[in-house]
C-alpha positions as CSV (number, residue, x, y, z in Angstrom):
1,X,11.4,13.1,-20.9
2,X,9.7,10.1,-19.6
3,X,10.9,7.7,-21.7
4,X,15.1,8.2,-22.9
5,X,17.3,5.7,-24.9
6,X,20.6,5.4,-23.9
7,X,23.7,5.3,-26.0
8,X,23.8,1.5,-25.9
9,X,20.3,1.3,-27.3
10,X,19.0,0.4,-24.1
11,X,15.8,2.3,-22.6
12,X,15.2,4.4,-19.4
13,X,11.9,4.9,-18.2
14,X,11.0,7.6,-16.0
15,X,7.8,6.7,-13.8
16,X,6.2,8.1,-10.5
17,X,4.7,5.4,-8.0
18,X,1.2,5.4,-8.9
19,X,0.8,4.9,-4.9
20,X,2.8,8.2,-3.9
21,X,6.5,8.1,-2.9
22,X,8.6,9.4,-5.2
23,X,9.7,8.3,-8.9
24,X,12.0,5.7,-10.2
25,X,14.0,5.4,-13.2
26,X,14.5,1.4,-15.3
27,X,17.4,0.8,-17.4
28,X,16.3,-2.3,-19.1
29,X,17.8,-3.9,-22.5
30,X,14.4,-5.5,-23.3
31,X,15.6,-8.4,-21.7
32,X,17.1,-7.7,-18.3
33,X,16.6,-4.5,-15.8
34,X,20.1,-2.9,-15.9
35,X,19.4,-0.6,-13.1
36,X,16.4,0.8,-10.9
37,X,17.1,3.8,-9.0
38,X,15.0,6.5,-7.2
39,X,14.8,10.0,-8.6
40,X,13.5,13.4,-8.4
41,X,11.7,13.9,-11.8
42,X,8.0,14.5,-12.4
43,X,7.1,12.5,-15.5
44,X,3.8,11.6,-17.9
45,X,4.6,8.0,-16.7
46,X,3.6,5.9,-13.6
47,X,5.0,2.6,-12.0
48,X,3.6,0.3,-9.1
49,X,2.8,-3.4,-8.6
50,X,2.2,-5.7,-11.9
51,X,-1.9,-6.5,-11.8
52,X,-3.6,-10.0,-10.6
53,X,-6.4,-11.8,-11.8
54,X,-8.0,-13.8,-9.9
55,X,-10.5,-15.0,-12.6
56,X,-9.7,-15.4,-16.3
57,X,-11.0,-18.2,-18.5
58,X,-8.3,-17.9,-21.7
59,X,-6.8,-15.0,-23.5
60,X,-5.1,-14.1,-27.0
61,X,-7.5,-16.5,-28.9
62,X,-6.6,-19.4,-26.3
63,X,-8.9,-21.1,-24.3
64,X,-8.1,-22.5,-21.3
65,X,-11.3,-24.9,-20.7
66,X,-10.8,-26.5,-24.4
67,X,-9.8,-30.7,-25.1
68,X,-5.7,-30.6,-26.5
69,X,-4.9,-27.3,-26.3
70,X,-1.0,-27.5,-26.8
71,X,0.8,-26.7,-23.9
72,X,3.2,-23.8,-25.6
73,X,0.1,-22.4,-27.1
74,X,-1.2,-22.3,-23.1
75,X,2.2,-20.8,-22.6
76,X,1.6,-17.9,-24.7
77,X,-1.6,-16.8,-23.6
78,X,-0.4,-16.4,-20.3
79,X,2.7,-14.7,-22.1
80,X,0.7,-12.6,-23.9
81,X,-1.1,-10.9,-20.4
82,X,1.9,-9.5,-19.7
83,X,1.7,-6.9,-22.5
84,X,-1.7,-5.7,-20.5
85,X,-0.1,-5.4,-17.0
86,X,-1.1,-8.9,-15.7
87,X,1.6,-10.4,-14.1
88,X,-0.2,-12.8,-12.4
89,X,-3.2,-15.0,-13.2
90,X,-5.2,-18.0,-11.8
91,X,-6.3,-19.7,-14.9
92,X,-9.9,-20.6,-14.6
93,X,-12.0,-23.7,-14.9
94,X,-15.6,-23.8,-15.2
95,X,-18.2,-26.6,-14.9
96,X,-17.3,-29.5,-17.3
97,X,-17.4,-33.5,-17.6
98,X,-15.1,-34.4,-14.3
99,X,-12.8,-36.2,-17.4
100,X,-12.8,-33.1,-19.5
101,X,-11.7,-31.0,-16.0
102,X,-8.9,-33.8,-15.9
103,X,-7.7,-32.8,-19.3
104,X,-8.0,-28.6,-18.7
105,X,-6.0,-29.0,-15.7
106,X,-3.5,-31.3,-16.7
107,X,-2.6,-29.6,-20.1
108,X,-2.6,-26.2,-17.8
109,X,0.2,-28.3,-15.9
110,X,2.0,-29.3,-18.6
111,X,1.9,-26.0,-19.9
112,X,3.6,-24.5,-17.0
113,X,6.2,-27.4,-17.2
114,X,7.6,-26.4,-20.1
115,X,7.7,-22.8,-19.5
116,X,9.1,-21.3,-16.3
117,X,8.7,-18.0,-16.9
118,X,4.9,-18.6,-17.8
119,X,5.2,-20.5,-14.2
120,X,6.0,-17.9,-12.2
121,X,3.1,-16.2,-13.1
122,X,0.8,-18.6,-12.2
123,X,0.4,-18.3,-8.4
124,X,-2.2,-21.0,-8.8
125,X,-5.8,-22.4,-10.3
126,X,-9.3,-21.3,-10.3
127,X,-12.1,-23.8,-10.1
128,X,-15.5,-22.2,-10.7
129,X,-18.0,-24.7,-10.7
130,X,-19.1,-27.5,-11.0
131,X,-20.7,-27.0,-7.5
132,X,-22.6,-24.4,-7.8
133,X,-26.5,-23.7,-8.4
134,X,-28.7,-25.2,-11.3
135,X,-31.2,-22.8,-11.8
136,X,-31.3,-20.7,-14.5
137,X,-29.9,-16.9,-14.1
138,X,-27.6,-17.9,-11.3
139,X,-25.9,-20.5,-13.7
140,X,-25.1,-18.3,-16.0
141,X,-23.3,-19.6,-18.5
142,X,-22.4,-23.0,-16.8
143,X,-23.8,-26.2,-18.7
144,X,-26.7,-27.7,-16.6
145,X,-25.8,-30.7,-17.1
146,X,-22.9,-31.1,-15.6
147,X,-23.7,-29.0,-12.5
148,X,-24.2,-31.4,-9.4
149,X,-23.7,-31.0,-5.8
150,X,-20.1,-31.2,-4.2
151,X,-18.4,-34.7,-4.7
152,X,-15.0,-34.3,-2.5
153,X,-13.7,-37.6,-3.8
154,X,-13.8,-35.4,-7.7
155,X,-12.3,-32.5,-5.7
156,X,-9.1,-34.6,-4.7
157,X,-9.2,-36.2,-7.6
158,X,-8.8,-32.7,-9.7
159,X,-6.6,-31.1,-6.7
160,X,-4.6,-34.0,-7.8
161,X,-4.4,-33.7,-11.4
162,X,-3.5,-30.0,-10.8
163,X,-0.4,-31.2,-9.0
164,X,-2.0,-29.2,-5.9
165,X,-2.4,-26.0,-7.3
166,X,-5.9,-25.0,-7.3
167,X,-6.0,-22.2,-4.7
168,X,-9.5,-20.7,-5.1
169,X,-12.5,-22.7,-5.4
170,X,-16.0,-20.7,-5.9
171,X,-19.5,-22.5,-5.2
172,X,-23.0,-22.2,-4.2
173,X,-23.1,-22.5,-0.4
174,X,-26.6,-23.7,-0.7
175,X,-25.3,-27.1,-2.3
176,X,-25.5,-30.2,-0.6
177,X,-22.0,-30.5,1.2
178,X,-21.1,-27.4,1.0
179,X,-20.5,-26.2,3.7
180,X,-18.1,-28.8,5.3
181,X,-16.2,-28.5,1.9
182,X,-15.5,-24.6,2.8
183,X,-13.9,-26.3,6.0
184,X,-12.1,-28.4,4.3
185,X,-10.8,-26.1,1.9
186,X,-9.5,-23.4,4.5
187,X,-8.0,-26.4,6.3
188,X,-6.0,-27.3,2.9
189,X,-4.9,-23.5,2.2
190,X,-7.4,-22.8,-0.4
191,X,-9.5,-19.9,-1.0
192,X,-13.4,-20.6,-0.9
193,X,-15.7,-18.1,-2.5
194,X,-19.4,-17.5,-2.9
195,X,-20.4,-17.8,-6.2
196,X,-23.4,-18.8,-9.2
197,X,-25.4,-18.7,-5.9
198,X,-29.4,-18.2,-4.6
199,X,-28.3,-18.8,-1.2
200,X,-30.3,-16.3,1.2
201,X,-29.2,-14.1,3.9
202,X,-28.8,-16.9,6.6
203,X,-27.0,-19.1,4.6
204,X,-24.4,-16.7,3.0
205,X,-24.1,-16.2,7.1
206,X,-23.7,-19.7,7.7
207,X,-20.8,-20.3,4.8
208,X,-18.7,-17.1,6.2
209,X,-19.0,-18.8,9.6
210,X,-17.5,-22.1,8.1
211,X,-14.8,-19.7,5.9
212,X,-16.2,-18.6,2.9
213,X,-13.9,-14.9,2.3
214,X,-14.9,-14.1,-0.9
215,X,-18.0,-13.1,-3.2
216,X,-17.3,-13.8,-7.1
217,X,-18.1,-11.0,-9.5
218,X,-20.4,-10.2,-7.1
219,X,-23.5,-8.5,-9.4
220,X,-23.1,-11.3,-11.9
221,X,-23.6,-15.3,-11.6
222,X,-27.4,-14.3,-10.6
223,X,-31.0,-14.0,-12.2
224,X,-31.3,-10.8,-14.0
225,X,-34.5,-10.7,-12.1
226,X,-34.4,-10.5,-8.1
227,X,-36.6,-9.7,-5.1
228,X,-36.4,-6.0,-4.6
229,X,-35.4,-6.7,-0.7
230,X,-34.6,-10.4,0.1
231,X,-31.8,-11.1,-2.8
232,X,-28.8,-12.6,-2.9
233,X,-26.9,-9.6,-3.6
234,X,-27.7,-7.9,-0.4
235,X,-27.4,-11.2,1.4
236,X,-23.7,-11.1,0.2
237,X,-23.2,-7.1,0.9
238,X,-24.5,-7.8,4.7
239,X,-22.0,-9.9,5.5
240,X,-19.3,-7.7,6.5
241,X,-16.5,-11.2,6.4
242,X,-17.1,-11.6,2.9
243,X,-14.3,-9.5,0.0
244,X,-15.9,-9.1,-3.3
245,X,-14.5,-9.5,-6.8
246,X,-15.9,-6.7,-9.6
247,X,-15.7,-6.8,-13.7
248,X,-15.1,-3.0,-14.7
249,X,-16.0,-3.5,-18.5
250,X,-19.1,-1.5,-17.9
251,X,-21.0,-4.8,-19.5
252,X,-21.3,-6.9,-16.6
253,X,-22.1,-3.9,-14.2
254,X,-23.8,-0.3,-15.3
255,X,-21.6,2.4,-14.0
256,X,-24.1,3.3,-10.9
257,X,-24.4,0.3,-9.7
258,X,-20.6,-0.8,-10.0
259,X,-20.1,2.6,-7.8
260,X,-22.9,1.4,-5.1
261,X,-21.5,-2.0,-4.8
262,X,-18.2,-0.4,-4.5
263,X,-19.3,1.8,-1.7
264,X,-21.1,-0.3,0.4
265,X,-18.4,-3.9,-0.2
266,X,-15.4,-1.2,1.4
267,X,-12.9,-0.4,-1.0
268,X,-10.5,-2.5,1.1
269,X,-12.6,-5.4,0.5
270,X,-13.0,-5.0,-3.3
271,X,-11.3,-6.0,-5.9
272,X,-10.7,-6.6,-9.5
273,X,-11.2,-9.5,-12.1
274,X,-11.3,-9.9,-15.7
275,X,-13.8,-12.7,-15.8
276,X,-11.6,-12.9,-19.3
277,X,-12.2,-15.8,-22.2
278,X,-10.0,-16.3,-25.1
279,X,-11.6,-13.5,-27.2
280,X,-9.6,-10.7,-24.3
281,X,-6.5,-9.1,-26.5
282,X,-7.7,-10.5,-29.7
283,X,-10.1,-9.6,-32.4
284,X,-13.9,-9.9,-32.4
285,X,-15.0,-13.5,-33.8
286,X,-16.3,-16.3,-32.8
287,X,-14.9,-18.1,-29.6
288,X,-15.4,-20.6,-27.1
289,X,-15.2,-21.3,-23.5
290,X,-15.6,-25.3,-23.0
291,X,-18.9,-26.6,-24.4
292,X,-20.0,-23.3,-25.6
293,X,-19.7,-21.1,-28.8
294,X,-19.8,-17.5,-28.0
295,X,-19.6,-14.5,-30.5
296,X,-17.5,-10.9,-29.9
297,X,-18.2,-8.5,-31.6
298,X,-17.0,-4.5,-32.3
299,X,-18.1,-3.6,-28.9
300,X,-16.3,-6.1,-27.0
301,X,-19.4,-7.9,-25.6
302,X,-19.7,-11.6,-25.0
303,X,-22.3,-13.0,-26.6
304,X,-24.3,-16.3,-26.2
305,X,-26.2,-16.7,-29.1
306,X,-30.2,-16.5,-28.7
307,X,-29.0,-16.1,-25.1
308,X,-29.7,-13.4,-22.6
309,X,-26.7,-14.6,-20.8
310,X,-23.4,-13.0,-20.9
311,X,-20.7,-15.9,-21.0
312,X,-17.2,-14.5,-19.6
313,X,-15.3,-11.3,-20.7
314,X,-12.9,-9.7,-23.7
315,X,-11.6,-7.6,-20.7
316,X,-8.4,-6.8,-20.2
317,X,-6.9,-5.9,-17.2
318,X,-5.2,-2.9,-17.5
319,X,-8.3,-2.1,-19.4
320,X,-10.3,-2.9,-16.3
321,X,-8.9,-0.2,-13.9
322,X,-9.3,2.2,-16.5
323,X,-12.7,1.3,-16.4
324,X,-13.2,1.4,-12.6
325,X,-11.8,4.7,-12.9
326,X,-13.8,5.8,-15.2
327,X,-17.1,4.6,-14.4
328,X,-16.2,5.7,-10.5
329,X,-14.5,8.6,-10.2
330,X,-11.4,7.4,-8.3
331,X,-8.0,7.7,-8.1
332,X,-6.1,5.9,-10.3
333,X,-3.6,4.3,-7.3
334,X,-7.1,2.6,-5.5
335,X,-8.0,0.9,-8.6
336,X,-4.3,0.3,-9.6
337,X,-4.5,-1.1,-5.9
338,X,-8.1,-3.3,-6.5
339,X,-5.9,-4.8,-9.6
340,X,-3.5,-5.3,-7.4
341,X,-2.2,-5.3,-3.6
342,X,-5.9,-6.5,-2.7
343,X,-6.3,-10.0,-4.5
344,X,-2.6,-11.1,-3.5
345,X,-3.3,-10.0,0.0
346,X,-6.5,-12.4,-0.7
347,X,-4.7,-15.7,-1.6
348,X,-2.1,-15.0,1.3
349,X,-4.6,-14.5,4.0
350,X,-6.0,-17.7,2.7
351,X,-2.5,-19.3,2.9
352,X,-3.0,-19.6,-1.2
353,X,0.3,-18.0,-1.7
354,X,3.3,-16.6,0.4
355,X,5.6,-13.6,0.1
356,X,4.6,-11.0,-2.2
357,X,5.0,-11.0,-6.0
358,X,8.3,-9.4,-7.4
359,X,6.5,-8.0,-10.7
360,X,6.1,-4.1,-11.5
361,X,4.8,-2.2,-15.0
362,X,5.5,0.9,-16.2
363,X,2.4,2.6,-17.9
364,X,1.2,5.9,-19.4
365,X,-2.0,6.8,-18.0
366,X,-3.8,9.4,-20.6
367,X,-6.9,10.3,-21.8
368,X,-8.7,7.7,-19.6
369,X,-6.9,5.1,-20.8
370,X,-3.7,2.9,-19.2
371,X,-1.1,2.1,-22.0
372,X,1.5,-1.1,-20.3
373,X,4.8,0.2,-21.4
374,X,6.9,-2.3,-19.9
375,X,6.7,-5.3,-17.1
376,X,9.3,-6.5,-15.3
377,X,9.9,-9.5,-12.4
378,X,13.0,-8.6,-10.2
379,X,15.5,-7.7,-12.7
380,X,13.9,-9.6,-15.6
381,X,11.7,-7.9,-18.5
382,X,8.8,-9.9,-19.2
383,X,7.5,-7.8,-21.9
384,X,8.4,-4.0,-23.4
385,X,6.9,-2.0,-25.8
């Protein structure tokens, strides 16, 4: 059996490392890991790092880009990820009023204040936006106007608000000041990436050569509409410096094309997001995501209304590498790794982060689907089903 209670009505879990290596047994008493040994068991049940995501906007009805939010209610929706294998999270900001950016970040601060736990997921922040392209398509969602060219006095000014902890930044490199801003953000230890862009081949070039390492939910953040040649997809692909983030809901990217983008990124250089907004691990409904009201429905889709424009995710993410899977063909252990290993190894290469993260989950993986049975952080149970 894969999954045994014990006499004192604690649980054993049986899981082989989804990565190869042998199988490991947890004793956990839903609140602490009793024990965690190595043993020679096959099992229905696999184990490996908890999942990272680089990119998600709110979750369980919460959003993270919203005036007041109460900090425990923050608290819980980063809680709440655990349940879905996400043991780490950059809680992402998108192009607001420099004021109501001010409030986001210091309520996400004060959130993580008052709940250490919640804390110690949060490896750090995710601006996206404000500086980042106007024009429509490549906006995407963003509110036009509020867009505007980089202003590094509102940069230290929110870096500040944040207590320091925005670690990845994406922008248009084709915005006035933006390239000196990538230098100055991989001279402060924070991750720039390519985002919301029309930038061309030469000057995708140019913003790898000052640091830019990463392309956000590359596919997306563009006109639906592109030169068949010259685009700023291919200008992204070419340049070989550049990692690339994906959303696996099979919304965002068709199947095919998730698989060619896959291909010709690297696998080593790809990895996975939720791009995630309040409506992920809650019902369909109406929700919002700063300024704008956006409607889920049955399907999962995020809807603007009247819009062409998809605004964010109800992705999940153990829900995304079932989905990579999926729509790909591969082996479970590359996508668990793309959810995983890849974006940490990301942040630290950056000098985001240090060390590695102590989380693990145990899931069932069945019937194309990943069901989290269990995360843990060192000997701590975050969550257990």
């Amino acid at each position: 059996m894969a999954i045994r209670k014990s006499p004192r009505g604690s649980r054993l879990l049986i899981a082989e490392n989804v990565a190869g290596g042998g199988a490991f047994a947890f004793l956990h008493d839903g609140a602490r890991v009793l024990s965690r040994k190595r043993v020679r068991v096959k099992t229905g049940l696999v184990c490996g790092p908890g999942f990272v995501d680089l990119q998600c906007n709110g979750f369980a009805g919460v959003d993270f880009n919203r005036r007041e939010t109460e900090p425990v209610v923050i608290a819980g929706a980063i809680r709440a990820m655990w349940e879905h294998g996400c043991t780490e999270v950059l809680p992402t900001f998108i192009t607001a009023p420099p004021d109501a950016l001010d409030e986001y970040l210091g309520d996400m601060v004060k959130a993580l204040a008052t709940d250490r736990e919640a804390a110690a997921s949060v490896p750090g922040f995710h601006l996206e936006g404000p500086f980042i392209s106007p024009k429509d398509g490549a906006r995407g969602a963003h509110p036009v106007a509020h867009v505007r060219p980089v202003d590094r006095r509102l940069w230290r000014r929110w870096q500040r608000v944040a207590a320091g902890r925005i670690g990845l930044v994406t922008l248009a490199p084709e915005v006035t000041g933006a390239m000196e801003f990538i230098r100055e953000l991989r001279r402060e230890k924070v991750l720039p990436a390519i985002g919301h862009t029309l930038a061309d081949a030469a000057c995708v070039r140019a913003a790898a050569d000052a640091g830019a390492m990463m392309s956000t939910h590359l596919g997306n953040g563009c006109p639906r509409m592109l030169p068949r040649h010259e685009n700023v997809i291919f200008a992204q692909l070419a340049e070989e410096r550049l990692a690339a983030s994906f959303i696996a809901d099979g919304v965002h990217l068709p199947a095919e094309t998730l698989r060619v983008l896959w291909r010709a990124r690297g696998p080593e250089k790809c990895m996975l997001v939720t791009d995630a907004i309040a409506a992920a691990g809650a019902p369909p409904g109406i929700y919002s995501i700063g300024e704008l009201t956006v409607e889920v429905g049955a399907d999962r889709v995020v809807r603007q209304p009247g819009q062409p424009y998809l605004a964010g995710s109800a992705l999940t993410m153990n829900d995304a590498v079932a989905g990579l899977v999926n729509m790909t063909g591969m082996p479970l252990a590359d996508a668990w790794d793309a959810a995983s290993r890849r974006p940490w190894d990301l942040l630290r290469k950056a000098g985001a982060v240090r060390g590695r993260p102590r989380s693990e989950i145990v899931a069932r993986w069945r019937g194309g689907r990943l069901e989290v049975l269990a995360a843990f952080r060192g000997n701590r149970v975050l969550w257990a089903k």
